[in-house]
Every structure is written in C-alpha cells, then in structure tokens.
ROSE-4610 file (N, C-alpha, C; in Angstrom, 1 decimal, always signed):
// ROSE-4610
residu = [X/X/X/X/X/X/X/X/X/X/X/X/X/X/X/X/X/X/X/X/X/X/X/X/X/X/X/X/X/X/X/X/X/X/X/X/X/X/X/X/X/X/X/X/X/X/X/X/X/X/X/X/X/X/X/X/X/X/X/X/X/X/X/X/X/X/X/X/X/X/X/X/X/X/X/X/X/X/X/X/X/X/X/X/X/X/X/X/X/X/X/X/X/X/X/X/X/X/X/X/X/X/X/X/X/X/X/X/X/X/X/X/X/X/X/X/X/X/X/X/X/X/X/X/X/X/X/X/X/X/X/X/X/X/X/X/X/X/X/X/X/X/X/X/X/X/X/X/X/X/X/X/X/X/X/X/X/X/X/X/X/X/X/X/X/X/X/X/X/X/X/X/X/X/X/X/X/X/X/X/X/X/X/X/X/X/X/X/X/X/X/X/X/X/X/X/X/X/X/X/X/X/X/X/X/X/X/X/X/X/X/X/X/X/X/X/X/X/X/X/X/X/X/X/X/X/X/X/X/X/X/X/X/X/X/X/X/X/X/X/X/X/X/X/X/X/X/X/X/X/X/X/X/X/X/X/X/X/X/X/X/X/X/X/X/X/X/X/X/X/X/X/X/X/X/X/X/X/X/X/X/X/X/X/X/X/X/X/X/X/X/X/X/X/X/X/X/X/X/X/X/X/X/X/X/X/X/X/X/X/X/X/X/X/X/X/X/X/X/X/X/X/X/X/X/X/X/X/X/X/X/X/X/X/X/X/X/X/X/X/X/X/X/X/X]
num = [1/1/1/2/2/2/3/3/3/4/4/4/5/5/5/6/6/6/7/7/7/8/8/8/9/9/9/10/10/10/11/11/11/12/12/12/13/13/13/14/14/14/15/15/15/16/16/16/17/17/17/18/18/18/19/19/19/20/20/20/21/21/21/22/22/22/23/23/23/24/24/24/25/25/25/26/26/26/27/27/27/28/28/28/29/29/29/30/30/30/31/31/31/32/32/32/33/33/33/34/34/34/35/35/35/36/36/36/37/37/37/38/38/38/39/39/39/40/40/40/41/41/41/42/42/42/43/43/43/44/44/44/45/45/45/46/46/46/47/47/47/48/48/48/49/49/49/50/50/50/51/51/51/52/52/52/53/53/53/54/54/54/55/55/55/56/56/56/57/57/57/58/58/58/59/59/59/60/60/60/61/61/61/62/62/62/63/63/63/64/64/64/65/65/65/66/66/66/67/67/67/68/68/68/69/69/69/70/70/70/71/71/71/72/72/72/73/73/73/74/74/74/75/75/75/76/76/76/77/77/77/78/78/78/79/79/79/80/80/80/81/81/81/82/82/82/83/83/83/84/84/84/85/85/85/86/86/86/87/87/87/88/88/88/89/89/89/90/90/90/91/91/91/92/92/92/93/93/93/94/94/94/95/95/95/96/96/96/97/97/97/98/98/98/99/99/99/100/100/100/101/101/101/102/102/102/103/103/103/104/104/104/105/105/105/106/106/106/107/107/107/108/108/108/109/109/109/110/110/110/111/111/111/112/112/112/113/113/113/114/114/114/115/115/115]
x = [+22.6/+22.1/+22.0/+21.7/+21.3/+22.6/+24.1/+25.0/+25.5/+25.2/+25.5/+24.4/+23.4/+22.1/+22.7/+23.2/+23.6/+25.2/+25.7/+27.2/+26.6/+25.9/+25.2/+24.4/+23.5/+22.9/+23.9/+25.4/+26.0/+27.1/+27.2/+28.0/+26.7/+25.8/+25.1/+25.1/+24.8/+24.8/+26.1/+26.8/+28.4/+28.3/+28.0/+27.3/+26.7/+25.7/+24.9/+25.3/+25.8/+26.9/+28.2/+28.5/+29.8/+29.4/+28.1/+27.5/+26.9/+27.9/+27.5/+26.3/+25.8/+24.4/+23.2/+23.0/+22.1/+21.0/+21.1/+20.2/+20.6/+21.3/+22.1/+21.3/+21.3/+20.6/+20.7/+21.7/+22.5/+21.1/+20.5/+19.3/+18.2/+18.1/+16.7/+17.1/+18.2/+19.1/+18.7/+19.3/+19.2/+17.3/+17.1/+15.2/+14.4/+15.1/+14.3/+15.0/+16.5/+16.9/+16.4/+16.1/+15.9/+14.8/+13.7/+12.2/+11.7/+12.4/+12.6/+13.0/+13.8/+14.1/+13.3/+12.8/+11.9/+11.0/+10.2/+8.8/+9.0/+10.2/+10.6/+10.0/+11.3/+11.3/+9.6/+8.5/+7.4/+6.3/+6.7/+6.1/+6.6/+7.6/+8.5/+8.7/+8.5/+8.6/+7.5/+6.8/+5.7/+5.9/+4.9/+4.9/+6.0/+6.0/+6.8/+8.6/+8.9/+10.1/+10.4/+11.6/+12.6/+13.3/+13.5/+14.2/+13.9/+12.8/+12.3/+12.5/+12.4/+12.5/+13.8/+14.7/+16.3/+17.1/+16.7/+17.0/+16.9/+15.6/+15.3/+16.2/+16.2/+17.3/+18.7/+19.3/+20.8/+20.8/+20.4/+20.3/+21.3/+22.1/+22.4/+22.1/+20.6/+19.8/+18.2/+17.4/+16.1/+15.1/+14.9/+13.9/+12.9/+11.9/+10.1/+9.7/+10.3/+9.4/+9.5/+10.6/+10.6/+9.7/+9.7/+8.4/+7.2/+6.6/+5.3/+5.0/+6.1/+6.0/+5.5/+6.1/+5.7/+4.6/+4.4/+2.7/+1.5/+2.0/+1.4/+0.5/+1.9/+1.9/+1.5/+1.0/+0.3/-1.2/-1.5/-2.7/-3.6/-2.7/-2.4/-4.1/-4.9/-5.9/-6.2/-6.6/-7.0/-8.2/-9.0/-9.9/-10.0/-11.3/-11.9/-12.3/-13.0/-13.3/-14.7/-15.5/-16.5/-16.5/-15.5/-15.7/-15.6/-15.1/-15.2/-13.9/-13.6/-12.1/-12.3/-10.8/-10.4/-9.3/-8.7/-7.0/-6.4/-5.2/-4.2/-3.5/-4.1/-3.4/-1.7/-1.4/+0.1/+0.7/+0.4/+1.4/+1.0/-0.1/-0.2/+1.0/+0.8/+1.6/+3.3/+3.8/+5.1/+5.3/+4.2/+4.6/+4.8/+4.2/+4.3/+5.3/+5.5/+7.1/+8.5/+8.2/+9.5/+9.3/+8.2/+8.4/+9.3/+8.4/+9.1/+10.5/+11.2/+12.2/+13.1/+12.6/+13.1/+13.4/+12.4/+12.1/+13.0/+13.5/+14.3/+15.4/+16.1/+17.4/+17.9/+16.9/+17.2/+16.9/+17.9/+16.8/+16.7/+17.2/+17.4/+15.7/+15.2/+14.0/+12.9/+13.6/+12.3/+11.1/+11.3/+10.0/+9.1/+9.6/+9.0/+8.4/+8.8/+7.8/+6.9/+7.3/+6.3/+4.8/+4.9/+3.9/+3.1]
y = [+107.5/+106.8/+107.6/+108.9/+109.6/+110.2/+110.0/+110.2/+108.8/+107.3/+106.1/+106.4/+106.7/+106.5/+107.5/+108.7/+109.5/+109.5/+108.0/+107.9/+107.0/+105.5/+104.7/+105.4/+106.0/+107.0/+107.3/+108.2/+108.5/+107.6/+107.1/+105.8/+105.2/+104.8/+104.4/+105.5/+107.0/+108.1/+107.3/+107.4/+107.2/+106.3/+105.2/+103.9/+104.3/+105.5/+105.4/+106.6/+107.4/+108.2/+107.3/+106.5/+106.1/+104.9/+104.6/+103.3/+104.4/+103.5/+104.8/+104.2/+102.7/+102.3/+102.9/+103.5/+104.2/+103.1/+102.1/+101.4/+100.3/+100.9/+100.1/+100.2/+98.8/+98.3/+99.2/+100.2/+101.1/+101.8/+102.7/+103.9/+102.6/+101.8/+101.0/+100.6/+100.4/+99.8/+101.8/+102.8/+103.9/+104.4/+104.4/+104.4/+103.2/+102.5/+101.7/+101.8/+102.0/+102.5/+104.2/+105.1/+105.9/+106.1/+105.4/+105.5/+104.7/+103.4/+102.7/+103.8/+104.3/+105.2/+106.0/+106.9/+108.1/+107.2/+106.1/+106.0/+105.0/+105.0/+104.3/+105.4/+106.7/+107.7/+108.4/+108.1/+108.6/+108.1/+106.5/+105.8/+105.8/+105.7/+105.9/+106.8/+108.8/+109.6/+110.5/+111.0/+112.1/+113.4/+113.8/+114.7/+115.7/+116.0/+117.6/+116.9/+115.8/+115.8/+116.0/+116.4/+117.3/+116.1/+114.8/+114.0/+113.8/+113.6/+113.3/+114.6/+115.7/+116.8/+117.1/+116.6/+116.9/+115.7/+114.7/+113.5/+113.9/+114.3/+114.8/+116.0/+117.1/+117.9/+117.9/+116.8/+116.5/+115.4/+114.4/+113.5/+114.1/+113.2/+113.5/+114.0/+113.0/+113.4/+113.0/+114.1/+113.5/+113.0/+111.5/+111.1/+111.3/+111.2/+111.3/+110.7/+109.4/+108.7/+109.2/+110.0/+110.7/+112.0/+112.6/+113.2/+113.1/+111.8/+111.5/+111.0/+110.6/+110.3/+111.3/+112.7/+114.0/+114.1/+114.0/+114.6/+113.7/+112.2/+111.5/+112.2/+112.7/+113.0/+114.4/+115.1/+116.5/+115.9/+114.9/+114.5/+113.6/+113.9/+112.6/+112.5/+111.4/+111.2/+109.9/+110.1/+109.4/+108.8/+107.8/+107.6/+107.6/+109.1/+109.3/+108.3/+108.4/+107.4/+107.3/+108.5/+108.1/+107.2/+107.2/+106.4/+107.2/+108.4/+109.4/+109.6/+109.8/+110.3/+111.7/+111.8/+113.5/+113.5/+114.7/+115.0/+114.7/+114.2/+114.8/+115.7/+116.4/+117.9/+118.1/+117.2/+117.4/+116.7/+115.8/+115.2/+116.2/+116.4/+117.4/+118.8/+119.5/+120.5/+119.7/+118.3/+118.0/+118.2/+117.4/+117.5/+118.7/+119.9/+121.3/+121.8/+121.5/+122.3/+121.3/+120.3/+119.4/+119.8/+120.3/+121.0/+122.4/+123.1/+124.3/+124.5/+123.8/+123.2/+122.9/+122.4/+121.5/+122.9/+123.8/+124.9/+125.8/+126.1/+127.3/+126.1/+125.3/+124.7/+123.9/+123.9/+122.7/+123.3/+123.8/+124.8/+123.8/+123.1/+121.9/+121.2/+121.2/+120.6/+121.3/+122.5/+123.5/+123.3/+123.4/+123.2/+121.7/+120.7/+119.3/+119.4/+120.5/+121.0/+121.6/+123.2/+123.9/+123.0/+121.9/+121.4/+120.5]
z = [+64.8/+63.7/+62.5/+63.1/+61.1/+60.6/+61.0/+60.6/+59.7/+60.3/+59.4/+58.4/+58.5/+57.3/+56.6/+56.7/+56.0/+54.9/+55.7/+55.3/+53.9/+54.0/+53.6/+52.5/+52.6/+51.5/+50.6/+51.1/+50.0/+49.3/+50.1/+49.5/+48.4/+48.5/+47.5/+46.0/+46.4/+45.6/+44.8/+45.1/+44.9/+43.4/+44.0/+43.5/+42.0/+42.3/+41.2/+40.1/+41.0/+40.0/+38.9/+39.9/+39.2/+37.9/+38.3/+37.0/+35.8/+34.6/+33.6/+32.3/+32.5/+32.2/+32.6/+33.9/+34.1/+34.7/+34.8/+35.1/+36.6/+37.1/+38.7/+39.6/+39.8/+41.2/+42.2/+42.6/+43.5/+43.6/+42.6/+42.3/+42.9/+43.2/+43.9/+45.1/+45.3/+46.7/+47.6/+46.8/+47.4/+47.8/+46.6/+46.7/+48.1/+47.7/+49.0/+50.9/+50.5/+51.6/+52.8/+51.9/+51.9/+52.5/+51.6/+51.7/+53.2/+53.2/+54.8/+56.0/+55.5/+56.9/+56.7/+56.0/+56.2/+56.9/+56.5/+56.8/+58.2/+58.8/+60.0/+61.3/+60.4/+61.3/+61.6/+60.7/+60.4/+61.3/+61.1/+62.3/+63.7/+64.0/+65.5/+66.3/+65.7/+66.0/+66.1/+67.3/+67.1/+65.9/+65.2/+64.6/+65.0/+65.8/+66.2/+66.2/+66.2/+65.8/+64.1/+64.5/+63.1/+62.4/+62.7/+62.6/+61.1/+60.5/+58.7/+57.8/+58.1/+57.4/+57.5/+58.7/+58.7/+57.7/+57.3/+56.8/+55.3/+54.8/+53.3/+53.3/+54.1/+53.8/+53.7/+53.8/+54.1/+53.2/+52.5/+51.4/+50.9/+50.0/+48.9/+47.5/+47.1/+46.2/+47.1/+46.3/+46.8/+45.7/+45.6/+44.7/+44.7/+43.9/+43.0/+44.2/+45.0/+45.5/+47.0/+47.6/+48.9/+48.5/+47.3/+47.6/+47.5/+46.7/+47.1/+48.5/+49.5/+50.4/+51.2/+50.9/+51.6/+50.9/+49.9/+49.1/+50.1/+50.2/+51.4/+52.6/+53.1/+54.2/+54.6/+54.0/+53.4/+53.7/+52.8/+52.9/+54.0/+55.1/+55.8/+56.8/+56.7/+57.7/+58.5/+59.3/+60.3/+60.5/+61.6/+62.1/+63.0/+63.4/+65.0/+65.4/+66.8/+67.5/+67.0/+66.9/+65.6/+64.8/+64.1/+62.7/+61.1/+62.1/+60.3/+60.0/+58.8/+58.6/+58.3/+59.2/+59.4/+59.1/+59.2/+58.7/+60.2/+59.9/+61.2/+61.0/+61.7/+61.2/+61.9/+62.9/+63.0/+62.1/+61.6/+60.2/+59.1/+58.8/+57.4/+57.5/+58.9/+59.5/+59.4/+59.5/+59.7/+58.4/+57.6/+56.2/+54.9/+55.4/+54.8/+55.3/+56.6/+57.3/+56.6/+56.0/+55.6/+54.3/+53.6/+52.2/+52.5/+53.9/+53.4/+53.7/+54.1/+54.6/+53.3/+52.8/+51.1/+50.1/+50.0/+48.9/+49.1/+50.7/+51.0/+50.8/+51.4/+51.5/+50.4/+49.0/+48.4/+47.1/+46.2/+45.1/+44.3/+43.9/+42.5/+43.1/+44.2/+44.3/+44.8/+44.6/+44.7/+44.1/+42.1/+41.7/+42.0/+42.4/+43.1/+44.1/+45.0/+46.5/+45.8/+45.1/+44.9/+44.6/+43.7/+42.6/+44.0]
C-alpha cells in the first residue's frame, strides 16, 4: 500500500507542478489525500510503528497542513480513567521522532520542524 499512496501522491505533485495558475484543485486533491493517509495510518497503527514518519519522509512535497498534523501530535493527550487529561507520551515520542526524522532527511523542511 505505501508504494501506490506514494505513486498517487506524485502523480498529483506532477499535477500541481505542471498547472501554471497556481491555483489547481491537484494542491487540495494532494493536501487532502495526503493528510487522509497520515491520519489513517495514526489511527490504525500503534505508536511504535514507522509507517507515518516513513510516509512524510518519502512525500514528494510536505505541506503546512502535514505539519500541523505533527505539531498535533507533539501535543497529543488523552483521557485517564480518572477523568484528567494527560499526555500520551508514545504519540508525543512518535511525533518528535517523525520531526527528527524530517530535519535530518529533509533540509528544505528543516526550518518547519525546527519552529
């Protein structure tokens, strides 16, 4: 599966490279495509898989809105059985490891993790 999501992703890139209005449905078709699978894989997979930090690393482009998704997910909390909200610390932890992930492998989006 993350080899079609990966074919699909750039074929959309493609799409939005090649429209020279700047305003192509392609850049919202890729934004929502994108953001569905991350937050597929977010829900479906325990923390400790690689499968969402490998997906944002191999993109073609990564948009504002895949990383608020990780700023999200940095912040990410829960409700104990108390009733208090706490962090989950394995999603905060997935989500600092798919930054640092991004900052070494990805320089054009370096300063977007750093912030």
């Amino acid at each position: 599966g993350h080899e079609l999501v990966l074919h699909v992703l750039y074929h959309l890139h493609s799409l939005m490279i090649m429209d020279s209005a700047g305003n192509s449905s392609s850049s919202v078709l890729y934004d929502n495509f994108l953001l569905g699978v991350a937050k597929t894989l977010l829900d479906s997979f325990p923390a400790t898989d690689k499968s969402f930090s490998r997906l944002l690393g191999e993109v073609p482009f990564l948009p504002e809105s895949a990383l608020k998704v990780l700023e999200d997910l940095c912040y990410a909390d829960v409700i104990d059985h108390d009733g208090k909200i706490i962090r989950d610390i394995e999603r905060v932890t997935q989500g600092l490891g798919s930054i640092w992930s991004l900052i070494l492998g990805r320089p054009q989006n370096r300063q977007g993790c750093l912030g």
